[in-house]
C-alpha positions as CSV (number, residue, x, y, z in Angstrom):
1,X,87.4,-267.8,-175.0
2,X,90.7,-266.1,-175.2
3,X,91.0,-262.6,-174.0
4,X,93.2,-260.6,-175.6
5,X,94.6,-257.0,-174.3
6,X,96.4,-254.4,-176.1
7,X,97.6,-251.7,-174.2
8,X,97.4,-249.0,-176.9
9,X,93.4,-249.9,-176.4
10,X,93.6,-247.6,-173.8
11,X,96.1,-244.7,-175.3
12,X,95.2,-242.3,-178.1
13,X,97.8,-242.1,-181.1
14,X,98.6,-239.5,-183.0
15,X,98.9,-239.4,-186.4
16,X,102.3,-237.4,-186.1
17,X,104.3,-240.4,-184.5
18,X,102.2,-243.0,-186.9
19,X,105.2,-244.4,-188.2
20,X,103.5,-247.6,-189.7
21,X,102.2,-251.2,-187.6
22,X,105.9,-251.9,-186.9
23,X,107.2,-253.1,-183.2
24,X,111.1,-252.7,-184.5
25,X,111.6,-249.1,-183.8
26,X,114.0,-248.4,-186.5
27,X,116.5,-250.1,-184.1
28,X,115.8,-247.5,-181.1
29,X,115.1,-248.2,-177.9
30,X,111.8,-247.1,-176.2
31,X,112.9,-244.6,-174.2
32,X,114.4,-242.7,-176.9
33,X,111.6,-243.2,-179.2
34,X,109.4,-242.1,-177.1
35,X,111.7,-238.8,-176.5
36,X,111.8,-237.6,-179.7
37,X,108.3,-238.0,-179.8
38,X,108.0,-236.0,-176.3
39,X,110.5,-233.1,-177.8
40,X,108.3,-233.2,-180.8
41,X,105.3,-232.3,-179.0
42,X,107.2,-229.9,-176.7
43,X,108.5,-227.3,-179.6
44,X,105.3,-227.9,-181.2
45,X,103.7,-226.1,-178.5
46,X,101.6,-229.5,-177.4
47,X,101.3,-231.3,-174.5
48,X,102.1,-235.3,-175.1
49,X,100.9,-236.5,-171.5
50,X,97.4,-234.8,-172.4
51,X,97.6,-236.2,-175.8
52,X,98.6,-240.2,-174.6
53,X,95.9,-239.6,-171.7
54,X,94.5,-243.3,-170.4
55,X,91.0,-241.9,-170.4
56,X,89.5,-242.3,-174.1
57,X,89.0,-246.1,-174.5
58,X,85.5,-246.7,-173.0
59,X,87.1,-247.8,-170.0
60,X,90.0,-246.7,-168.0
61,X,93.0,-249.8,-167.1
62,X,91.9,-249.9,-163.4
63,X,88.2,-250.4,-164.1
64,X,88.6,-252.8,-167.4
65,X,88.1,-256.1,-165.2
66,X,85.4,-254.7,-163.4
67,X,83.2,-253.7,-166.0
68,X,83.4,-257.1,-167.7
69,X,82.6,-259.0,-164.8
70,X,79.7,-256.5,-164.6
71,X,78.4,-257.2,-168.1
72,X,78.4,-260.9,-167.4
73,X,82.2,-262.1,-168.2
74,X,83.3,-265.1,-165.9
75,X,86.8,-266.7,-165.6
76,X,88.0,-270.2,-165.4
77,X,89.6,-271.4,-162.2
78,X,93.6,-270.5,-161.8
79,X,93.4,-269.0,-165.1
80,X,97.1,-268.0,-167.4
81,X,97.7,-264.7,-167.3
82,X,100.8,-264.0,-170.3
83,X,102.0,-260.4,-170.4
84,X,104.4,-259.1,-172.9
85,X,106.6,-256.2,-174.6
86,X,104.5,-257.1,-177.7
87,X,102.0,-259.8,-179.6
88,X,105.0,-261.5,-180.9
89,X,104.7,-264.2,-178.8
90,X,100.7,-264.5,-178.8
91,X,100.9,-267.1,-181.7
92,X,102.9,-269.7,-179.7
93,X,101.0,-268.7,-176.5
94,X,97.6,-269.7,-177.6
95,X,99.4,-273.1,-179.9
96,X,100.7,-274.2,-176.1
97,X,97.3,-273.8,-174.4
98,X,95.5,-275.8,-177.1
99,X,98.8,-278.8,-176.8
100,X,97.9,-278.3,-173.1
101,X,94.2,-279.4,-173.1
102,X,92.7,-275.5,-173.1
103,X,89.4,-275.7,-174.8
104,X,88.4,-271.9,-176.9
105,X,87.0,-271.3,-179.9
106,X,87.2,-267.6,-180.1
107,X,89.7,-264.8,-179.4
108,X,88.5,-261.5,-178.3
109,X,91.0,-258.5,-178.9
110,X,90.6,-255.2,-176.9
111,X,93.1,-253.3,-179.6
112,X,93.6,-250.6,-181.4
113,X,95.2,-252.8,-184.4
114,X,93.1,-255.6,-186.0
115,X,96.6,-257.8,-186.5
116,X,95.0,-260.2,-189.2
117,X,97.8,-259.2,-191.1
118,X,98.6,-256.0,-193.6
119,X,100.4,-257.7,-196.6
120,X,99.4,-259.4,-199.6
121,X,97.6,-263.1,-198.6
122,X,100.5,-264.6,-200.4
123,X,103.6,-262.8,-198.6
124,X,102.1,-264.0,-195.3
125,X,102.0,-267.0,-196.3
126,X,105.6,-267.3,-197.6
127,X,106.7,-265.9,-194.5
128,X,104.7,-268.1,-192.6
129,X,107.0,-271.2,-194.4
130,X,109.6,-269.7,-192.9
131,X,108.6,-269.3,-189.5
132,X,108.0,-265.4,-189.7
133,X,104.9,-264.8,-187.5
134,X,104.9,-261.0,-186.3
135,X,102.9,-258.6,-184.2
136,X,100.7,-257.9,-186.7
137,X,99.5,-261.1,-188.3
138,X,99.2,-263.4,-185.0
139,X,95.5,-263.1,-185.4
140,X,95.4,-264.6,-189.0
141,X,97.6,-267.2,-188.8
142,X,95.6,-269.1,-186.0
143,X,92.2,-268.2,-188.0
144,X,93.6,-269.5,-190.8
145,X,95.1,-273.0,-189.5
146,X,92.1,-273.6,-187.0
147,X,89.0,-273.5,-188.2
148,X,87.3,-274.3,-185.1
149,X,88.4,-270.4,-184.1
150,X,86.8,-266.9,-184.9
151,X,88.1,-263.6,-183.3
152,X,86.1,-260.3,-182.4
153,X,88.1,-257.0,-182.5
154,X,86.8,-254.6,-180.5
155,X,87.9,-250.6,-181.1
156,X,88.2,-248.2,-178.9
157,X,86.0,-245.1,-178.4
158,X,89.2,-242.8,-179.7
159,X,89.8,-244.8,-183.2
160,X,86.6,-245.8,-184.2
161,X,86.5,-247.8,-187.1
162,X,89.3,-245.5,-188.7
163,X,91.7,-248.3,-189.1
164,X,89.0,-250.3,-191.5
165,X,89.0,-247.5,-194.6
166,X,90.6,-248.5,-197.4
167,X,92.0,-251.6,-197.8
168,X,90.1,-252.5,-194.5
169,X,90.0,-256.5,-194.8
170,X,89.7,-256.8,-197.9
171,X,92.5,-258.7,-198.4
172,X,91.1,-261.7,-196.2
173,X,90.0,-265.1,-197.9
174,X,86.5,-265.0,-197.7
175,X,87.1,-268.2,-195.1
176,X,88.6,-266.3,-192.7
177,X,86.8,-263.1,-192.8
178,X,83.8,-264.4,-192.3
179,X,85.1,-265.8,-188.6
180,X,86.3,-262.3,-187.9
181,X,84.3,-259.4,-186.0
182,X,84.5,-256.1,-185.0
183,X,82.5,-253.4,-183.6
184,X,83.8,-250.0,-181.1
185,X,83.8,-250.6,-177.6
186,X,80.4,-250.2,-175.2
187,X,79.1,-252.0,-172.6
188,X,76.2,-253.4,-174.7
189,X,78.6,-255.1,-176.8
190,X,80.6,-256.3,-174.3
191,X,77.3,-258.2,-172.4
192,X,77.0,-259.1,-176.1
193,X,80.1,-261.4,-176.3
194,X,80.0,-262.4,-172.6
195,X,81.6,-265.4,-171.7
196,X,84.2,-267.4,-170.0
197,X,87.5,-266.8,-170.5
198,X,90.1,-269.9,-169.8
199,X,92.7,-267.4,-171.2
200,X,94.5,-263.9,-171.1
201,X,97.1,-262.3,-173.1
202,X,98.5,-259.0,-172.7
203,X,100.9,-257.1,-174.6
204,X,102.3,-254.3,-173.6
205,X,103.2,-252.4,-177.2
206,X,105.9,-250.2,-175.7
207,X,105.9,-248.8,-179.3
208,X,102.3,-247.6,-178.9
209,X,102.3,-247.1,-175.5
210,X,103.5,-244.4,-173.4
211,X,106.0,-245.2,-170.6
212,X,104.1,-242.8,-168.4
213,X,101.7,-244.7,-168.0
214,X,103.2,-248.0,-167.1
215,X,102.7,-247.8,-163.3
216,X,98.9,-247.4,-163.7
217,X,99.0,-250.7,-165.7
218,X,101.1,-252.6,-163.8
219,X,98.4,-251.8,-161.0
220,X,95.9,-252.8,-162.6
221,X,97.8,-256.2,-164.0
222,X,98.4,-257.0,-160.4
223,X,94.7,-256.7,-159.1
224,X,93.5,-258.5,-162.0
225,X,95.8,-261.5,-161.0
226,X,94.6,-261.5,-157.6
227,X,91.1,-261.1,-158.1
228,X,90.9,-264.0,-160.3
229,X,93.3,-266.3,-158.7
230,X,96.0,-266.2,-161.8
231,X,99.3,-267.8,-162.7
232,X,100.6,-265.0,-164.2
233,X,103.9,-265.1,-166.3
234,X,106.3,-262.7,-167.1
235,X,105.1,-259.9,-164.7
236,X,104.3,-256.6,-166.2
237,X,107.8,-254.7,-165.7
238,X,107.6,-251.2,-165.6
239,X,110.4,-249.0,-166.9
240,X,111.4,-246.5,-164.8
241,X,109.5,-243.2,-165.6
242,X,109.9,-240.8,-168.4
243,X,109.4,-237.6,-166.7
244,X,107.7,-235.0,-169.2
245,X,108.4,-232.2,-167.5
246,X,112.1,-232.9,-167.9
247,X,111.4,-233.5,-171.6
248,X,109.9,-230.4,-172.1
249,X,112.8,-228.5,-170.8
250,X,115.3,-229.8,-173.5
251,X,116.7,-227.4,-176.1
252,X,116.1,-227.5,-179.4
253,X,119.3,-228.3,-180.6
254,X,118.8,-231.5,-178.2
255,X,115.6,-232.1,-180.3
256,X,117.4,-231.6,-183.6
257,X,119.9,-234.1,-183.1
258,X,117.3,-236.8,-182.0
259,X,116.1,-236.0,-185.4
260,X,119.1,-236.2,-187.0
261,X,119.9,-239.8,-185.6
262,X,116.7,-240.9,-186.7
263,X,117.0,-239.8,-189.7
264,X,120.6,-241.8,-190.0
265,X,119.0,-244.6,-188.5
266,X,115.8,-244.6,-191.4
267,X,118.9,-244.1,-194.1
268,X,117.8,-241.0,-195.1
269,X,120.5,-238.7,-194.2
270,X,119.3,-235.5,-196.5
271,X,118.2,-232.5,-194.7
């Protein structure tokens, strides 16, 4: 089994800087997406840091690997650790462990985004022709061309099931959705799906989440990979820290004009 690890698993989101399942940023780099969002909060009167808090999951970061070897999880010998920015490159990941000889026949996703894909069957699968595999249809891609493979999804506590009304999978062939799980996160369902794990991914989601919190992760990463014994590639880099309480002392006009370059940046230059 494949473990896979979002990091906005463990953050709340708020609907306010829900700005659609995209990784690109409207060209902006983290730290100033992640600003405007923090001057947001500050002139509306909120608090981001409380609002982005760690603790709503299920689980906090530092006791995730703890609590599934509790509820029965084991882990293969000198077992891959990959980190990144983002699930762009889970695809190709999981294609090089099954070239390398790694025997799975399920992924398990700790997310707060189901990434079997959010377009029409057919537009994935003409941008799948031309080698167009993003963050949020990963998931589908490998159901879809192995049919040896199913995937779980498991919520967290904050989300729910919100993510599924709608459209919800609807727009799965009925082949692939009926190798595809999900449920919200509690320890009877994680001795449920207990298993070994030859394989972990983690991604990071700088989009999703806060860089506040990076230096609990990266704490967490790094007792993970010595608990188990790991190869772990590309180390979890944090960024150095946004300070909130810096954030919260910048003027309005600052904010304003953080507005005002997004705005230019969305092409949407009206007032």
């Amino acid at each position: 089994m494949i473990l896979n690890i979002d990091l906005d698993f463990f953050q709340r989101e708020d609907p306010m800087w829900d700005w659609g399942h995209s990784e690109s940023n409207f060209g902006m780099s983290n730290e100033t997406l992640w600003q405007i969002r923090a001057l947001g909060f500050a002139h509306s009167g909120g608090d981001i840091v409380k609002e982005t808090n760690i603790d709503s999951a299920g689980v906090h970061p530092s006791d995730f690997l703890k609590k599934l070897q509790e509820c029965g999880f084991t882990f293969a010998s000198d077992i891959p650790i990959v980190v990144s920015n983002s699930h762009l490159y889970a695809y190709p990941t999981c294609i090089t462990w099954m070239l390398d000889g790694m025997r799975f026949d399920k992924i398990l996703s700790f997310d707060a985004h189901h990434d079997m894909g959010y377009k029409p069957v057919n537009t994935m699968a003409s941008l799948y022709k031309r080698g167009e595999i993003d963050c949020a249809d990963w998931q589908y891609h490998l159901l879809r061309r192995h049919k040896h493979l199913s995937g779980f999804q498991v919520y967290p506590i904050w989300r729910g099931l919100a993510e599924l009304g709608g459209q919800g999978l609807s727009h799965l062939p009925s082949t692939v959705k009926k190798r595809f799980g999900y449920d919200v996160y509690s320890e009877d369902l994680l001795r449920r799906h207990a298993a070994k794990v030859t394989g972990i991914y983690i991604a990071k989601s700088e989009s999703w989440f806060a860089p506040w919190h990076d230096h609990v992760v990266a704490s967490a990463v790094d007792e993970m990979v010595k608990t188990l014994g790991a190869r772990l590639f590309k180390p979890f880099m944090a960024r150095e820290r946004l300070d909130p309480l810096r954030i919260r002392e910048c003027s309005l006009d600052k904010i304003n004009a953080q507005v005002l370059q997004l705005r230019q940046t969305l092409g949407r230059t009206g007032t």
